[in-house]
C-alpha positions as CSV (number, residue, x, y, z in Angstrom):
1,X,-15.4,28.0,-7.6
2,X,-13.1,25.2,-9.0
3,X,-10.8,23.1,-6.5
4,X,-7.8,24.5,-7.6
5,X,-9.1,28.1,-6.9
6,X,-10.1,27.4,-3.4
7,X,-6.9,25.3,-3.2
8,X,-4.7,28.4,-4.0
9,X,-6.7,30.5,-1.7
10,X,-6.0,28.6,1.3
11,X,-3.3,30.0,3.1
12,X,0.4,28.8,2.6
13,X,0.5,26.7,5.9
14,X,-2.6,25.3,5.0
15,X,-1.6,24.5,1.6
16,X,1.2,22.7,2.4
17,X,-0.5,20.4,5.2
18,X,-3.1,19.1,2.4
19,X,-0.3,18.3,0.2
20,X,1.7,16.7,2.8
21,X,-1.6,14.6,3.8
22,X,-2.0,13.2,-0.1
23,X,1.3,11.9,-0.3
24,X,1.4,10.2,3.1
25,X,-1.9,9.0,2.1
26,X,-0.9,7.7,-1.4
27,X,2.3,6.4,0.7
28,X,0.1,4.7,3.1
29,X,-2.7,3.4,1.0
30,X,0.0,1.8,-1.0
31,X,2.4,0.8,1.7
32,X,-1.0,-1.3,3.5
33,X,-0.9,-3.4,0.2
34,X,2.4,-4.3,0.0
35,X,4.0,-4.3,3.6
36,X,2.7,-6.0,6.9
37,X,0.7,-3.6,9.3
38,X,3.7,-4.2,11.8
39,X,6.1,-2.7,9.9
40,X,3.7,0.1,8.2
41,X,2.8,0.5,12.0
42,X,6.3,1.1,13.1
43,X,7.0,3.9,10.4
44,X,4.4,6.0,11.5
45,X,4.8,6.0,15.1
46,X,8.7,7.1,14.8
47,X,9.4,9.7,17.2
48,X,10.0,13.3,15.6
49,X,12.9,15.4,16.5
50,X,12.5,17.8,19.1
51,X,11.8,21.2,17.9
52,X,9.0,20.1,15.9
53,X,6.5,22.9,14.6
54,X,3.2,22.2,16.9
55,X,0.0,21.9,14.7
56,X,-3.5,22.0,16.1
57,X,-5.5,18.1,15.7
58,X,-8.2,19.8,14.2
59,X,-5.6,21.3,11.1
60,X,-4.5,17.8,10.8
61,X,-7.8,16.0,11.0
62,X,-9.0,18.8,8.2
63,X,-6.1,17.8,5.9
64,X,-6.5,14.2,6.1
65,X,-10.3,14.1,5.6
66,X,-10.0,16.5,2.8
67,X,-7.3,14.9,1.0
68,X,-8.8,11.4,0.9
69,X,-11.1,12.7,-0.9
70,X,-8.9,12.1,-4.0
71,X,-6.8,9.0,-2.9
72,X,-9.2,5.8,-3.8
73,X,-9.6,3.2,-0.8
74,X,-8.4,5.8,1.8
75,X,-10.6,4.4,4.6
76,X,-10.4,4.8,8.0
77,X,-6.9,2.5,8.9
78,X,-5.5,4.4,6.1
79,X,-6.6,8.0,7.4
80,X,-5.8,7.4,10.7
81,X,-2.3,6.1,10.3
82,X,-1.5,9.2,8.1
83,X,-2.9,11.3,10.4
84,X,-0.5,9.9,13.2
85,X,2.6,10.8,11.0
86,X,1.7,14.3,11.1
87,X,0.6,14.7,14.9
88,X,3.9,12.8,15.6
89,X,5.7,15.3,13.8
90,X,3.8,18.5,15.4
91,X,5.0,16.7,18.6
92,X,1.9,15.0,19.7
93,X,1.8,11.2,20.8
94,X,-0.8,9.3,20.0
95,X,-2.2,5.9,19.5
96,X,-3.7,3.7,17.2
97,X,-6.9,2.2,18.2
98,X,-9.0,-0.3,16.0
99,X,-12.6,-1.6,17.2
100,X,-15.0,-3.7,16.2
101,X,-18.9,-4.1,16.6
102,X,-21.3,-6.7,15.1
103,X,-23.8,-5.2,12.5
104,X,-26.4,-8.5,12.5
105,X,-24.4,-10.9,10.8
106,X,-21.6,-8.8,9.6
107,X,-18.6,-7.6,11.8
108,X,-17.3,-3.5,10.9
109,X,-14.4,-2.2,12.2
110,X,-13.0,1.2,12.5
111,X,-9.5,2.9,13.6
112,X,-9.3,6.0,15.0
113,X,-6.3,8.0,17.3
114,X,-6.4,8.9,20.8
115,X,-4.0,11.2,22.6
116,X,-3.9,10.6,26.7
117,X,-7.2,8.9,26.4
118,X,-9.1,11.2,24.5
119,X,-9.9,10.8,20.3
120,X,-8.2,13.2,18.6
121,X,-8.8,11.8,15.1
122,X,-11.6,10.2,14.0
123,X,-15.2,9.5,14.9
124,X,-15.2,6.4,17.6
125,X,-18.9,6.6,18.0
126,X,-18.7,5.4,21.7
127,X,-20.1,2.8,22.7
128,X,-21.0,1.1,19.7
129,X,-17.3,-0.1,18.9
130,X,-15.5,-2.6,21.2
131,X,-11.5,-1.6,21.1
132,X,-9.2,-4.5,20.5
133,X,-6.6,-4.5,22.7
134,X,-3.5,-2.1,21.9
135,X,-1.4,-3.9,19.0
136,X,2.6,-3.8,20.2
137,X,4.8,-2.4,17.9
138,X,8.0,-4.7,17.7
139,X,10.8,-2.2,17.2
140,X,13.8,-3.5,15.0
């Protein structure tokens, strides 16, 4: 079955959550080029307005996994970051968490969300990345 088939047989709300993940995926992909973390770090943690339509982590970590499929260099930072725009705007806080654990000579790193302690969005492996210390977001 081709993509845009299954794509038009997902259901509306569904439909429209993919399509809102690629954009703020293009938007953030591009936005970590061109703008300093702080300030790409302070759009996505705006606070939504109250009233905002509650959608399940697992309906947003679908969309965003799917979608960067088809946006080039959408690793985790990017991925997670997205993914906070839309929890923040279904209402749910969370924060963005980057570790890093030595692979013989090479360092990795990895970013994932947690919401009141617990990952919400994407795979921390525990215990084999060491969390950097939360990154304060200067507010202008």
């Amino acid at each position: 079955m081709g993509r845009l088939r299954k794509f038009r047989r997902l259901p509306r709300r569904e439909r429209v959550l993919l399509l809102q993940a690629l954009l703020l995926l293009g938007a953030v992909r591009l936005g970590i080029k061109v703008l300093p973390l702080q300030r790409i770090m302070r759009l996505t943690q705006r606070p939504m307005p109250h009233g905002a339509r509650r959608i399940p982590p697992t309906s947003v970590g679908w969309a965003v996994t799917v979608a960067s499929r088809y946006v080039p260099g959408a690793a985790c930072l990017t991925q997670a970051l997205a993914a906070q725009v839309l929890l923040n705007r279904a209402g749910i806080p969370t924060a963005l968490r980057i570790g890093v654990a030595k692979e013989g000579e090479d360092l990795a790193a990895h970013a994932w969300l947690e919401s009141d302690g617990a990952v919400i969005f994407g795979d921390a492996q525990p215990g084999y990345f060491t969390p950097l210390p939360h990154l304060p977001v200067r507010r202008s």
